[in-house]
C-alpha positions in Angstrom: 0.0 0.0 0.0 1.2 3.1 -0.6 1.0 4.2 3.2 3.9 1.4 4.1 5.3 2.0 0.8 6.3 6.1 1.2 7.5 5.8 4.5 10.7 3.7 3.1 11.5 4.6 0.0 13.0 7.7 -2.0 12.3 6.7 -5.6 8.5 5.7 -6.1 6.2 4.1 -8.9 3.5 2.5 -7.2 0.7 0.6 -8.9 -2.8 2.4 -8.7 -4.2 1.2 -5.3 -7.5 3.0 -4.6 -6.0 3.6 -0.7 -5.1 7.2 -0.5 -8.8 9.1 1.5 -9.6 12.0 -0.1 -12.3 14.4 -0.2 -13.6 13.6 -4.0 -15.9 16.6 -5.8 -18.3 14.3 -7.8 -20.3 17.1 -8.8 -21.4 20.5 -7.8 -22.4 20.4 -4.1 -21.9 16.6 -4.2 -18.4 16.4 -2.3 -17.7 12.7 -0.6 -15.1 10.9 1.3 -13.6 8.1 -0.3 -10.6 6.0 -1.7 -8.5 7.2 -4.7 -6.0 5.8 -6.7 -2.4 5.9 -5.0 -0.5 8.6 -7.5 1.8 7.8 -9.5 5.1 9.5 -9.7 6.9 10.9 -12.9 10.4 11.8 -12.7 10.9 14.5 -10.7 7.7 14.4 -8.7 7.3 14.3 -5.0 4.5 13.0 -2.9 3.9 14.9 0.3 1.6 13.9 3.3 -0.9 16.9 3.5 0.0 18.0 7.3 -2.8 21.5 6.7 -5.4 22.7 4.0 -7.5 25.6 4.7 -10.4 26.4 2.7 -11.1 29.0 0.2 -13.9 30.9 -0.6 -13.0 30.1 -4.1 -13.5 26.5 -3.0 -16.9 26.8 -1.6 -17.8 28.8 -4.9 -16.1 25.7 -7.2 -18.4 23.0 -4.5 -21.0 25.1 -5.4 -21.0 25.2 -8.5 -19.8 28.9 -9.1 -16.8 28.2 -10.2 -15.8 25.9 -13.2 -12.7 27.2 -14.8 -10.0 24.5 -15.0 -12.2 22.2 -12.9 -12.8 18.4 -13.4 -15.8 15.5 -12.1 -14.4 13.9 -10.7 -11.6 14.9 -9.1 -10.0 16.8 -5.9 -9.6 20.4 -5.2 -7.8 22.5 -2.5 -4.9 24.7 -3.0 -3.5 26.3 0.1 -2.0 23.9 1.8 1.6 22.6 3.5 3.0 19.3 3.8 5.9 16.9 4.8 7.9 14.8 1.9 6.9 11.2 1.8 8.5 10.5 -1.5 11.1 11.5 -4.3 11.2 10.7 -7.5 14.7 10.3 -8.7 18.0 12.7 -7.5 16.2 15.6 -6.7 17.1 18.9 -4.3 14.5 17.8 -1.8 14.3 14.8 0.8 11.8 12.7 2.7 10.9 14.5 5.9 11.4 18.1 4.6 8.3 20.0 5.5 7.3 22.6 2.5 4.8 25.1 1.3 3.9 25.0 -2.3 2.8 27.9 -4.6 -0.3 26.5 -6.6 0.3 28.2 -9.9 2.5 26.4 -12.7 2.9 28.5 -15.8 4.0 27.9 -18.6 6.7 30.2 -18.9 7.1 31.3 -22.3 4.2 33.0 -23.3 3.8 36.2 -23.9 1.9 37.1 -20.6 4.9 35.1 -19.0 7.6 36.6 -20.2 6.2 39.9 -19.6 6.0 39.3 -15.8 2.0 37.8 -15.9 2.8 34.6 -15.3 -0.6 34.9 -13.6 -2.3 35.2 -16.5 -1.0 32.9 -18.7 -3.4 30.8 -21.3 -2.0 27.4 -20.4 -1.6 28.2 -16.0 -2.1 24.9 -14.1 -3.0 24.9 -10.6 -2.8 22.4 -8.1 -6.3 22.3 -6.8 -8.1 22.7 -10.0 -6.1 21.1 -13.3 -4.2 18.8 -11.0 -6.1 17.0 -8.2 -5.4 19.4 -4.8 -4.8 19.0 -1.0 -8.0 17.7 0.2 -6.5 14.3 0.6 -4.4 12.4 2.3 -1.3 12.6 -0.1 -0.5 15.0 -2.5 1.6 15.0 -6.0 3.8 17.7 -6.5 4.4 17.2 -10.6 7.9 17.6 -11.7 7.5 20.6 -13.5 6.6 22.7 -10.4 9.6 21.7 -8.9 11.6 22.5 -11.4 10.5 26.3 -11.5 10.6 26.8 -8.1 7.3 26.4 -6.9 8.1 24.1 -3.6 9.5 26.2 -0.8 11.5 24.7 2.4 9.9 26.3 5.9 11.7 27.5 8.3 10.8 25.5 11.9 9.1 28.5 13.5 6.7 28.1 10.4 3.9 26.2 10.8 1.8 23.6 8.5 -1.0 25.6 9.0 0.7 29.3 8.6 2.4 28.5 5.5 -1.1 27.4 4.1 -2.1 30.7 4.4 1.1 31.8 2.8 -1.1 31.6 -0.9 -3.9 33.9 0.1 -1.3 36.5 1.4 0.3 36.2 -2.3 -2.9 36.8 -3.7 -3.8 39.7 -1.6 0.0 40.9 -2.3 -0.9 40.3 -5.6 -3.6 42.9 -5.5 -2.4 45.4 -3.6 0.4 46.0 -5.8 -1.6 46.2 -9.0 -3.5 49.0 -6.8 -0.5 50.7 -5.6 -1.4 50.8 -1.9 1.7 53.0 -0.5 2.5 54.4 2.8 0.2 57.0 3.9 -2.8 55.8 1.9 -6.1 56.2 3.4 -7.6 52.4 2.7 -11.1 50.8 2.8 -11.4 47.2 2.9 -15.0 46.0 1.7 -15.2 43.1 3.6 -13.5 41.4 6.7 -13.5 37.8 5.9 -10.1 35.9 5.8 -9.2 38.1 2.6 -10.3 41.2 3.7 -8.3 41.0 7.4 -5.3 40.0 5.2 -5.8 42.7 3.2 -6.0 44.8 6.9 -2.5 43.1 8.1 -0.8 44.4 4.8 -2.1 48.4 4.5 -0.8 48.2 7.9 2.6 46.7 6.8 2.6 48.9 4.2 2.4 52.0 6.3 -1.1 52.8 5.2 -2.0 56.2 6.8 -5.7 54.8 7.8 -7.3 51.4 7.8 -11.5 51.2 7.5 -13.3 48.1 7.4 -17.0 47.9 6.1 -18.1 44.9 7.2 -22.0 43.5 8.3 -21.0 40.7 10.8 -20.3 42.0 13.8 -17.9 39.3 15.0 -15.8 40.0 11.8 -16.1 43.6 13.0 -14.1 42.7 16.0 -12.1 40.7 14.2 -10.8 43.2 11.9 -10.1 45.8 14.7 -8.0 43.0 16.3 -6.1 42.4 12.8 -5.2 46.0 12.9 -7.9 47.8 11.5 -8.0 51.9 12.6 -12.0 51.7 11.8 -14.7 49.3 11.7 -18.2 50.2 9.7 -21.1 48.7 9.6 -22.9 49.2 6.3 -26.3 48.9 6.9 -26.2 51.1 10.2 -26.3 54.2 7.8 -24.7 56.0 4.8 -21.5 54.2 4.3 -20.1 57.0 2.2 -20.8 59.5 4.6 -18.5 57.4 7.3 -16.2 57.0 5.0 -16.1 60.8 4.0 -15.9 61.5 8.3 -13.1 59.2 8.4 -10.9 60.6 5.8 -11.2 64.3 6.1 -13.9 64.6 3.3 -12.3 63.3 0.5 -12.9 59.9 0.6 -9.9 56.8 0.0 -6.9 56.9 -1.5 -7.8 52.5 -2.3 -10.6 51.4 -2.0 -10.5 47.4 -2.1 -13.3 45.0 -3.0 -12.8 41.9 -0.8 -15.8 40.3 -1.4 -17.5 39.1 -4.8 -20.5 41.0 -4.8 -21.1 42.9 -7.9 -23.4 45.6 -5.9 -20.0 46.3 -4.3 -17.7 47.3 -6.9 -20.1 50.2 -7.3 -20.0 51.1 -4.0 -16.3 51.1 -3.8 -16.4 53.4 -6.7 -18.5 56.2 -4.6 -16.4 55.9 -1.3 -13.1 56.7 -4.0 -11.4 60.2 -3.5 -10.7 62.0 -6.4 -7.6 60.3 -8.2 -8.5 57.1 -6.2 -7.9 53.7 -6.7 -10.3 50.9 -7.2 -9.3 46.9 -6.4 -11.7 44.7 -7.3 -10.3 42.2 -5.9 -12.5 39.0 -5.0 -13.8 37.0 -7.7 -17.2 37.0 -8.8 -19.4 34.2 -10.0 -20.0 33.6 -13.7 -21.6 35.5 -15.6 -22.3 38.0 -13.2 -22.7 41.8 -14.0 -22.3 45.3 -12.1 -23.1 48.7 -13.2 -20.4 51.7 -12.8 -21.0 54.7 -12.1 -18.8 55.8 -15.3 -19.2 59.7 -15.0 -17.1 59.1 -11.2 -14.7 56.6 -12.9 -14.0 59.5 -15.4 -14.1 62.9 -14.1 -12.5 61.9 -10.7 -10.2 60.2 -12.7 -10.4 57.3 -10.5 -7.9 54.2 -11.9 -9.9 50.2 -11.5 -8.0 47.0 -11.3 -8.4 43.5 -11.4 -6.3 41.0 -9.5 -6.4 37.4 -10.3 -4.2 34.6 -7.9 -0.4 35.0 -8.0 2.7 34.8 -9.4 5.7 32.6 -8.2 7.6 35.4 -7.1 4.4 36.8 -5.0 4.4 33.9 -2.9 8.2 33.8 -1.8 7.5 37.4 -0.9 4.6 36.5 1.1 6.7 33.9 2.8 9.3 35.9 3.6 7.0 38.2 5.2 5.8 35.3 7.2 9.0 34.0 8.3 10.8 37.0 8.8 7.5 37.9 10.9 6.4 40.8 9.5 2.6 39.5 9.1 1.5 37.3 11.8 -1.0 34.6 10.8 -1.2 33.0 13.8 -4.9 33.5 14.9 -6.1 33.3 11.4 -7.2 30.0 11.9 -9.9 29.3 14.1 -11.8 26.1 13.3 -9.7 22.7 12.4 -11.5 19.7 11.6 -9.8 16.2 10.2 -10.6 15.3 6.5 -13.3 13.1 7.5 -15.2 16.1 8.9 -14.9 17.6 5.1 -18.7 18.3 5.1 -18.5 20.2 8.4 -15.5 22.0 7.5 -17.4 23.6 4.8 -20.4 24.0 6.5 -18.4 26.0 9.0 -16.2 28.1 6.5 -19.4 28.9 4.4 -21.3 29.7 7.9 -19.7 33.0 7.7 -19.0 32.2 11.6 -15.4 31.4 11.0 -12.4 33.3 9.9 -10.4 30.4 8.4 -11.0 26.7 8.8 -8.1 24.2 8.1 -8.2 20.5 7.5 -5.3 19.8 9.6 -3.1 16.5 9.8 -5.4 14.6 7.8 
């Protein structure tokens, strides 16, 4: 079995057992635990024991149904997530017992997007988690071609499994912020204090931003964000949100303005709590084929600037790593319901519950 078989070799090619558990996504909002094939290495590979996987809201939105890009019945999704080496396939820089984070995102890295610098956007990205079956399981494959370009990090001790699998979110929200330009001495709003939206708080504040506002309905998320480092916390439907924001800022409204939830409704609003000159992130993904209206007269006369910002580049998650083990952003806290991978359905009852910040599958 491959179990017995990974703990005592280097150089793996197992036959296709169905032994490995794993969380299997049969269909949208059908999701069951069950056996799986044992992977099979290629040269190159390695096979890691997933040790923490936290979920995304752009998990709940693929369970869902939401989200179909690059996604396979049936098959196994997750994509923020830490392991230990179980298995190497052939001389490799990396050993059995090494404990790693792993950026998601393999490019292809010769396309024009890539070798502009938007590795992100390349036509022929793979991601662990969606193209190639993710961290809900037991075992993991890392394929060859991600370790050759870098994508599999070493962590420090002091690093956790469950901190560096928040180490992709940060790169995302690194991502964003510098396609927005957040800079010291911005006045920020963050639509939204869900796990994105309080990293987004712990970087403005990293960043030196001069003022940090939160909009946020839930009140517990309220208090979360001030925790996090938030300066203000708003709720929106207590009263005019613009007119908070305008109090807040000295009447001119923010210098960013970032969208942390995929609402359509809100990338409007973030538009009218812009100052003039501001900048718009629009930051969480939306469902497909969903619409929002602009107001387009704001977007031009106050010159305000809009941006998208999809995942991350290679490069954005050693920076976010860096951050993490040098610690200027501390995760720890971020994570405040664990369940094992045979509590999958809770786990994404709870993260979809709204009462959580960020639940991990942890040691599965």
């Amino acid at each position: 079995m491959l179990r017995e078989s990974f703990l005592s070799v280097s150089f793996v090619h197992v036959a296709r057992e169905a032994s490995v558990k794993a969380a299997i996504l049969q269909a949208p909002n059908q999701m069951q635990l069950g056996l799986t094939a044992d992977p099979v290495t290629e040269p190159g590979d390695l096979i890691l024991r997933v040790k923490a996987a936290t979920i995304c809201g752009t998990d709940i939105r693929v369970f869902r149904g939401r989200k179909t890009a690059g996604i396979r019945y049936p098959s196994i999704i997750g994509h923020e997530f830490a392991g230990e080496i179980v298995a190497v396939h052939g001389p490799s820089l990396f050993n059995v017992g090494q404990r790693v984070g792993v950026c998601p995102a393999i490019p292809c890295g010769h396309c024009p997007q890539c070798t502009r610098g938007r590795e992100n956007l390349c036509p022929d990205l793979q991601a662990i988690g969606y193209e190639i079956d993710g961290a809900f399981a037991e075992f993991i494959r890392i394929p060859a071609r991600a370790v050759e370009l870098g994508n599999v990090h070493l962590l420090p001790d002091h690093v956790s499994h469950e901190e560096a699998s928040l180490v992709e979110p940060l790169a995302c929200v690194l991502n964003g912020q510098n396609k927005v330009g957040l800079r010291q001495g911005d006045h920020v709003v963050i639509l939204g204090a869900g796990p994105i939206g309080t990293l987004h708080v712990k970087l403005a504040r990293l960043r030196g931003a001069a003022r940090v506002i939160v909009s946020e309905p839930n009140a517990a998320r309220r208090e979360a964000a001030l925790a996090f480092g938030a300066d203000v916390v708003i709720d929106p439907n207590a009263g005019d949100l613009r007119a908070a924001v305008r109090a807040q800022t000295r009447g001119l409204g923010a210098d960013v303005v970032i969208c942390a939830i995929g609402i359509p409704a809100l990338a409007a609003q973030a538009v009218g709590l812009a100052a003039k000159g501001g900048r718009v992130s629009l930051f969480a993904g939306f469902s497909k084929g969903e619409t929002g209206t602009l107001d387009v007269n704001a977007i031009h006369y106050e010159e305000l600037r809009l941006t998208g910002a999809f995942g991350l580049s290679r490069k954005d998650y050693e920076d976010a790593l860096n951050m993490v083990a040098d610690g200027r952003i501390d995760l720890t806290g971020m994570v405040t319901h664990r369940y094992g991978l045979n509590e999958v359905d809770a786990a994404f009852s709870m993260a979809e519950s709204g009462s959580a910040m960020k639940v991990a599958i942890s040691d599965v």
